[in-house]
C-alpha positions as a Markdown table, in Angstrom:
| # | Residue | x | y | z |
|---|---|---|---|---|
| 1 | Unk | 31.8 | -3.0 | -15.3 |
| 2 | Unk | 27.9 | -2.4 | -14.4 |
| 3 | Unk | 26.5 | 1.3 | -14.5 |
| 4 | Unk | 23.2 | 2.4 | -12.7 |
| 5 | Unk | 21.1 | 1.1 | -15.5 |
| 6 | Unk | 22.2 | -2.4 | -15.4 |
| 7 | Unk | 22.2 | -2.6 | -11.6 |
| 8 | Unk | 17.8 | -1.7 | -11.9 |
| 9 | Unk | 17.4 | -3.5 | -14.5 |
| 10 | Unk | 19.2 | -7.0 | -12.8 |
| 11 | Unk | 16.7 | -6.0 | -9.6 |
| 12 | Unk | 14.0 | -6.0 | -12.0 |
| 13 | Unk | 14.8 | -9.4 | -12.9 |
| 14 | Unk | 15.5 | -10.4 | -9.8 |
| 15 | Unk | 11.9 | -9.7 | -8.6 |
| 16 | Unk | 10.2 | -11.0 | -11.4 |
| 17 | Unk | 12.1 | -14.6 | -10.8 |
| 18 | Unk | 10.9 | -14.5 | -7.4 |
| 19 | Unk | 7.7 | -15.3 | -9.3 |
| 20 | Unk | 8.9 | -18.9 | -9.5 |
| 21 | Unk | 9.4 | -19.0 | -5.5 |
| 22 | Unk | 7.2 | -20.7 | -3.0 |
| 23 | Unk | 4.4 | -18.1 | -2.1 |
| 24 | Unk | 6.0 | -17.3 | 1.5 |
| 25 | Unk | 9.5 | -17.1 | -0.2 |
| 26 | Unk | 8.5 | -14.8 | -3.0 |
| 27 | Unk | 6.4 | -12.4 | -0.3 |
| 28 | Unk | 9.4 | -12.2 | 1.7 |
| 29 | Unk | 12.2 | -12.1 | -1.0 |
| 30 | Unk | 9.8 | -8.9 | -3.0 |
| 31 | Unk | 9.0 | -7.4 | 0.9 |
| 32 | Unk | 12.8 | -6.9 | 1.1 |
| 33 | Unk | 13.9 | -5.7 | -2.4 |
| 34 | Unk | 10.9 | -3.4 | -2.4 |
| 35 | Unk | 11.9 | -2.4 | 0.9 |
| 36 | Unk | 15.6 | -1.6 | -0.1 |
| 37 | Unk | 14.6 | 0.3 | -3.1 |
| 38 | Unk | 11.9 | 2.6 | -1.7 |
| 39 | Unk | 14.8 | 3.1 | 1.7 |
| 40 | Unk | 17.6 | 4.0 | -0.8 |
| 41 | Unk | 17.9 | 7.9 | -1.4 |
| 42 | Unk | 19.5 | 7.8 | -4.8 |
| 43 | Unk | 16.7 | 6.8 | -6.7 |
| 44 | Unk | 16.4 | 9.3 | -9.4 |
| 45 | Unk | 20.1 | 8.5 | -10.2 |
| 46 | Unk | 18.9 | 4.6 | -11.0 |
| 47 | Unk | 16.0 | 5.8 | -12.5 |
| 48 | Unk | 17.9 | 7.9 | -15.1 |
| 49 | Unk | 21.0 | 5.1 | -15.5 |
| 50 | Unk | 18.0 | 2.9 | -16.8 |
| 51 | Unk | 16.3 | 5.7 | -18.9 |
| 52 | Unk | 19.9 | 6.7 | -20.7 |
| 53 | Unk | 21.1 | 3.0 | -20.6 |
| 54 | Unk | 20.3 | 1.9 | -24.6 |
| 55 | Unk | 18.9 | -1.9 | -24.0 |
| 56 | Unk | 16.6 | -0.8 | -20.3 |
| 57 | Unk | 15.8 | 3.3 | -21.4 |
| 58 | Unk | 12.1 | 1.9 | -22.7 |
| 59 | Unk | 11.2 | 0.4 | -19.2 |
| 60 | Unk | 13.0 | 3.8 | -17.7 |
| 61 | Unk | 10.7 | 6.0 | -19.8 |
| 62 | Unk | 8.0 | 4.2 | -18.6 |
| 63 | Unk | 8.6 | 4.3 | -15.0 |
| 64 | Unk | 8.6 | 8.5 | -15.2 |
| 65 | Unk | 6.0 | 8.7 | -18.0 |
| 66 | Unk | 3.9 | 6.6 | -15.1 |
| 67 | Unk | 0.6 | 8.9 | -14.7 |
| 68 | Unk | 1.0 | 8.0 | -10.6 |
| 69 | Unk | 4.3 | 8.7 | -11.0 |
| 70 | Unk | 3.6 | 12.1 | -12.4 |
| 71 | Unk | 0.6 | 12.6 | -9.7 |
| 72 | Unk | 2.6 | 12.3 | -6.8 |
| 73 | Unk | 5.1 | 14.5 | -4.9 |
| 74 | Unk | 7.6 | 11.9 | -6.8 |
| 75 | Unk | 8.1 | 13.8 | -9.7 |
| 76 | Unk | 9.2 | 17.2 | -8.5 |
| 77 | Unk | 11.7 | 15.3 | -6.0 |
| 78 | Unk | 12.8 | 13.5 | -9.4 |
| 79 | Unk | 13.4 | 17.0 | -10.7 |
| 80 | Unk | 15.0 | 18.5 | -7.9 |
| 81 | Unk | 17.6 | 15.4 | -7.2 |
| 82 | Unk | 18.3 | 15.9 | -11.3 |
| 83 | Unk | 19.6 | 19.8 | -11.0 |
| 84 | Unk | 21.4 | 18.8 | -7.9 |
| 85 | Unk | 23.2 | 16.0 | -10.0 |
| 86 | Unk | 24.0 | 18.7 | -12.9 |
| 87 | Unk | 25.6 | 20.8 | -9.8 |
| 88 | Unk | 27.4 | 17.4 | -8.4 |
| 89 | Unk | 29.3 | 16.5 | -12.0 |
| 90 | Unk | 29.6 | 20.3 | -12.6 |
| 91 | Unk | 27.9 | 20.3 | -15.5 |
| 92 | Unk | 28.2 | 23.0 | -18.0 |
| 93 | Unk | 24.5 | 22.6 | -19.2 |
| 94 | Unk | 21.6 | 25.0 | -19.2 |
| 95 | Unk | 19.3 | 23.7 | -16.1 |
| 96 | Unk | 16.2 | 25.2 | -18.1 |
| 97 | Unk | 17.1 | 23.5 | -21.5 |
| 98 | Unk | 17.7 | 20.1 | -19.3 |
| 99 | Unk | 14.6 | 20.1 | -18.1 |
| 100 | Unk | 12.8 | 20.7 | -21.4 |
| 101 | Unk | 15.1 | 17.9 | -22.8 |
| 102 | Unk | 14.8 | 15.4 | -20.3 |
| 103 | Unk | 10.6 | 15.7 | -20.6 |
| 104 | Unk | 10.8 | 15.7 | -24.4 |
| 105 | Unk | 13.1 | 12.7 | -24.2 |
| 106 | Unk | 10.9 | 10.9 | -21.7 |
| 107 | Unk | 7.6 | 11.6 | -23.4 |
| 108 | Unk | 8.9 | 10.7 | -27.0 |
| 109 | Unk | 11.1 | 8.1 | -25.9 |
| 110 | Unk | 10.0 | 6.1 | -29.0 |
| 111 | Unk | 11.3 | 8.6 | -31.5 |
| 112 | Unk | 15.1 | 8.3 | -30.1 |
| 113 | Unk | 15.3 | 4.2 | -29.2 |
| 114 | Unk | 15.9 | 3.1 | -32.6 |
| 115 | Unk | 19.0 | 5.9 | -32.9 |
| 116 | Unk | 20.1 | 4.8 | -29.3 |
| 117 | Unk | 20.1 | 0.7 | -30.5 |
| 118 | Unk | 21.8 | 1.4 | -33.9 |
| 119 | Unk | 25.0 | 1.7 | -32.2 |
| 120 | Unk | 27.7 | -0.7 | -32.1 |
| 121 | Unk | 27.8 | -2.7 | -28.8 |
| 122 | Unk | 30.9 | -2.8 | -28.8 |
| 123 | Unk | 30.8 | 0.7 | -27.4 |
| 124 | Unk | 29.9 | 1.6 | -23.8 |
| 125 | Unk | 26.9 | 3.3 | -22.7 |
| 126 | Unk | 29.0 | 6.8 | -22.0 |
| 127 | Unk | 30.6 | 6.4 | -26.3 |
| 128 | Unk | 27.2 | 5.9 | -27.7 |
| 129 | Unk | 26.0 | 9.3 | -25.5 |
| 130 | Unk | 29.2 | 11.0 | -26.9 |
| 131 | Unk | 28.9 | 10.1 | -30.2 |
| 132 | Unk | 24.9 | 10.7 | -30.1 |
| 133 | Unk | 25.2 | 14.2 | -28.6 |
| 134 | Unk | 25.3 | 15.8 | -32.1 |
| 135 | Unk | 22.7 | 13.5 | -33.7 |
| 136 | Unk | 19.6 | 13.9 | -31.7 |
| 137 | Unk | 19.7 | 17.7 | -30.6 |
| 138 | Unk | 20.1 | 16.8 | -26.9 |
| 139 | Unk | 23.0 | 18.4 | -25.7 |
| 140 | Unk | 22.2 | 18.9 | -22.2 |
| 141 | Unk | 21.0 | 15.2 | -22.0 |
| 142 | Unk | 23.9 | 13.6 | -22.8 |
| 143 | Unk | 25.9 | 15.3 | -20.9 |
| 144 | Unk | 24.1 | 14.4 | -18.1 |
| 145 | Unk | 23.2 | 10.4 | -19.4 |
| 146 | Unk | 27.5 | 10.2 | -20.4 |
| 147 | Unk | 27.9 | 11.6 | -16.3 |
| 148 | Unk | 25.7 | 9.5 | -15.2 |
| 149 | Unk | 26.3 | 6.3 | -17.0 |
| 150 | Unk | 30.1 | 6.9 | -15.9 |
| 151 | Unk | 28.8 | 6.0 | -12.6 |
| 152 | Unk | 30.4 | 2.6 | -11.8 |
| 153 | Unk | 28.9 | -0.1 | -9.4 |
| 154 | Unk | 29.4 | -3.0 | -8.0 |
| 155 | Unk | 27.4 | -6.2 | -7.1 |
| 156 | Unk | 28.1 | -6.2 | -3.4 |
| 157 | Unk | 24.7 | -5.0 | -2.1 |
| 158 | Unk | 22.9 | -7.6 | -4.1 |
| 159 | Unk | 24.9 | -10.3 | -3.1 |
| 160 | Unk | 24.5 | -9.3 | 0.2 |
| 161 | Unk | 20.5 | -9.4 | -0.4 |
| 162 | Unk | 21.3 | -12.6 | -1.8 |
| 163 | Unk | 22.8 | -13.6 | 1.7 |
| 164 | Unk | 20.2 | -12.3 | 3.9 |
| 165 | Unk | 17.6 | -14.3 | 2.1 |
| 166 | Unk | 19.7 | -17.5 | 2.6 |
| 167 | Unk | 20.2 | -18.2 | -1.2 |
| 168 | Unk | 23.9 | -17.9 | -0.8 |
């Protein structure tokens, strides 16, 4: 079963093997991922499967330590969507201490990957948050990340990119 994370980071690989496509293919085949990503509202519910997700959170942090990421309106929507997911999983978490958490986890990401990737794999994303909640100091985080993460999805919409394109 695939959770948020690993459904951005297989479109990440699927965009960077278009790479390997005839120029006209690969413009097309990036025209319409891009285009399904930026036309999908729950962005910032990817964006956080692949920042709590232990083997995709560095390319996560990256995305939202991203200075025009940051710039734009982007961020505070980011925000907003986040406290309106605490609210959706009714969340017993401190909204405040979240979003000091989430920034310090974003902006240090390197200080907590290591702890994240000791962890058995034999354990699902949501364990490891369960187990780590204790270890790290972020409470409020990983009772979001173990929500989120619980979040189960299926491959239907990109085999149904895959179809569109003609490559099944």
């Amino acid at each position: 079963q695939s959770n948020v994370g690993d459904v951005v980071a297989m479109y990440l690989k699927i965009y960077d093997g278009f790479e390997n496509l005839q120029r006209e293919s690969r413009i097309k085949m990036q025209n319409h991922l891009a285009f399904r990503w930026y036309s999908m509202s729950e962005q910032p519910l990817f964006l956080l499967g692949l920042l709590f997700h232990t083997e995709h959170g560095e390319l996560g942090a990256s995305f939202l330590k991203d200075e025009a990421f940051i710039e734009s309106d982007l961020l505070a929507k980011f925000n907003s969507k986040v406290l309106g997911y605490v609210d959706h999983f009714d969340l017993d978490v401190e909204k405040d201490e979240l979003t000091i958490e989430l920034d310090d986890f974003i902006q240090k990401y390197d200080k907590y990957k290591e702890q994240l990737r000791a962890l058995s794999n034999d354990l699902s994303e949501e364990a490891k948050w369960r187990l780590l909640s204790n270890n790290i100091g972020l409470k409020n985080i990983s009772k979001l990340a173990t929500a989120v993460l619980a979040v189960k999805v299926q491959s239907a919409d990109v085999e149904r990119l895959f179809s569109l394109m003609g490559l099944i």
